[in-house]
C-alpha positions as a printed NumPy array, in Angstrom:
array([[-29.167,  75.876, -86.407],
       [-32.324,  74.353, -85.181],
       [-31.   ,  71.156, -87.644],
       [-27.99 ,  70.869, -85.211],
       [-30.001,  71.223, -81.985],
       [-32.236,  68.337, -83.132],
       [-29.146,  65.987, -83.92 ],
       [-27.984,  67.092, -80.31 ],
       [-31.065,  66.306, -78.446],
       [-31.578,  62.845, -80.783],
       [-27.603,  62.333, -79.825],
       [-28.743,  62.94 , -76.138],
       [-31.497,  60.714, -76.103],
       [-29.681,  57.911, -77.427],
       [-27.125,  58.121, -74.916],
       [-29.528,  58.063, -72.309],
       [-31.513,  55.22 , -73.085],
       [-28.205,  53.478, -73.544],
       [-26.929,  54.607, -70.018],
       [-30.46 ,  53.215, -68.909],
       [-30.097,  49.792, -70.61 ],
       [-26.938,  49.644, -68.841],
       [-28.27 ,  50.589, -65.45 ],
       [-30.589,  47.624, -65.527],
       [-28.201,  44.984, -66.754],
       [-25.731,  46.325, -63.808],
       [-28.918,  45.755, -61.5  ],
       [-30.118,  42.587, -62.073],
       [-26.409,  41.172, -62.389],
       [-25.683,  42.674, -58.758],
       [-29.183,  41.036, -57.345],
       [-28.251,  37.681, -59.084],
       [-24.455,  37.8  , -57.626],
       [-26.328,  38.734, -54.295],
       [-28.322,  35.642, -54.171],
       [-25.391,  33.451, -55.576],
       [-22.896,  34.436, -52.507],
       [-25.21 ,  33.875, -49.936],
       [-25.819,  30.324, -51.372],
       [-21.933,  29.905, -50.964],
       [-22.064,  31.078, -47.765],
       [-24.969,  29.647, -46.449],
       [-26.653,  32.932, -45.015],
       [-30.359,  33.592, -45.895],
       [-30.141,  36.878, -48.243],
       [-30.885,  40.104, -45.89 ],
       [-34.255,  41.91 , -47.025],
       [-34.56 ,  45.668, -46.617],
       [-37.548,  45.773, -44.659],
       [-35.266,  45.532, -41.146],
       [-33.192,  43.14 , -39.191],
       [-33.457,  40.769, -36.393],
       [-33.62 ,  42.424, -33.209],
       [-31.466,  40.984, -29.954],
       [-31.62 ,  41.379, -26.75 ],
       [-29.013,  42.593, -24.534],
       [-29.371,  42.256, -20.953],
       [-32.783,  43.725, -19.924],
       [-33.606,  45.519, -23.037],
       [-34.161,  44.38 , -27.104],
       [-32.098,  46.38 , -29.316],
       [-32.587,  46.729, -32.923],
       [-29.657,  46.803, -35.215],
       [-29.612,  49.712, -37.584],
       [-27.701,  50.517, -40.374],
       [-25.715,  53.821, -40.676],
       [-26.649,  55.044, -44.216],
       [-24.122,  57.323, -45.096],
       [-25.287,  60.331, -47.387]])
């Protein structure tokens, strides 16, 4: 019994650092492709930290995005 528990957890394991691996490679792909279409479209690639604000009328207005949970 405590034989097949260990070749669970070891099966576990492996499937997580797989799952991992994968989870980086499907990272750094998207951040590449990122920088790749803004260089096609000629648009400075957005950072995180905010964006621009405008003003409208009297008043400046910063854009937000709606994060959706």
């Amino acid at each position: 019994m405590k034989q097949r528990i260990d070749e669970v957890l070891d099966t576990l394991e492996q499937e997580r650092q797989r799952v991992e691996r994968d989870l980086q490679r499907l990272t750094a792909a998207a951040a590449y492709l990122g920088t790749v279409l803004a260089k096609l479209n000629h648009r400075p690639v957005r950072k995180l930290e905010g964006l621009p604000a405008r003003k409208i009328g009297r008043r400046t207005v910063r854009r937000r995005c709606d994060r959706r949970r």
